[in-house]
N, C-alpha and C positions, 0 to 999 in steps of 0.2 A: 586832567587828562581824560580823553574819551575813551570807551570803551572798546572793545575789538571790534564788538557788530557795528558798531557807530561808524569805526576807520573801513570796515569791509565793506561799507553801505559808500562810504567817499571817494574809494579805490574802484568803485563799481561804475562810478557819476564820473567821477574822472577819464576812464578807460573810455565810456561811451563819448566824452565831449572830444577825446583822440579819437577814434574814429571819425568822427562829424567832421572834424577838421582835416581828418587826412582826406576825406573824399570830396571836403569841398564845400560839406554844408551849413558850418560854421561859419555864415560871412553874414553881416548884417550892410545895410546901405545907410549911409547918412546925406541928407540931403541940406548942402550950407548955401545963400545967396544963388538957388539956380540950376548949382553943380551938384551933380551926385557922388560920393567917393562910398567904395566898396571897401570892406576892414574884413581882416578874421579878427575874430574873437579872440584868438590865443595860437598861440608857437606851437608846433608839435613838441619841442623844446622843452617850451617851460612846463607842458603838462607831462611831460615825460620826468622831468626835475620833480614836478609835483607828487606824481604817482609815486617815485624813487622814496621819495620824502614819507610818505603815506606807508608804504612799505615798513618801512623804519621805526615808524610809530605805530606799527600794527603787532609788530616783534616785539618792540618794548612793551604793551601792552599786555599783550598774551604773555611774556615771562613775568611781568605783575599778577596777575590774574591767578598766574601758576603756585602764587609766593614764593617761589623761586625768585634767588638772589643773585645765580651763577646762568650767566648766557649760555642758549645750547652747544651743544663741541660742535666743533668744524674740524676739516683736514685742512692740514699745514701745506701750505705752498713751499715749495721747495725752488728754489732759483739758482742757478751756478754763474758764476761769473767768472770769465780769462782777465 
């Protein structure tokens, strides 16, 4: 498992490769037989999954670190249903 600074260094590369992409400058050009075809690099999507992901493993992480055994408390959602 990597470390916290490791994943907040990942979540850092990540956020900036969303940006890039959101504004457009994530696009690389391939050139096959002639034709030129323009690509992004990646989904806002999938790096947004990725970040999520990163996130995730940054919390598990840091509650290792802590040797803490018990996830931090959170507030309960409440929902009513008719």
């Amino acid at each position: 498992m990597a470390t916290s600074t490791q994943i907040r260094e990942w979540i850092a590369a990540a956020e900036n490769a969303r940006h890039a992409v959101a504004i457009g400058g994530a696009v690389i050009d391939v050139w096959e037989d002639g034709s030129r075809v323009r690509r992004s690099i990646s989904s806002l999507t999938e790096l947004q999954a990725y970040i999520d992901r990163l996130n995730r493993e940054l919390a598990a992480a840091l509650l290792a670190e802590s040797g803490s055994t018990r996830p931090a408390r959170r507030a309960i959602s409440m929902v009513f249903r008719n």
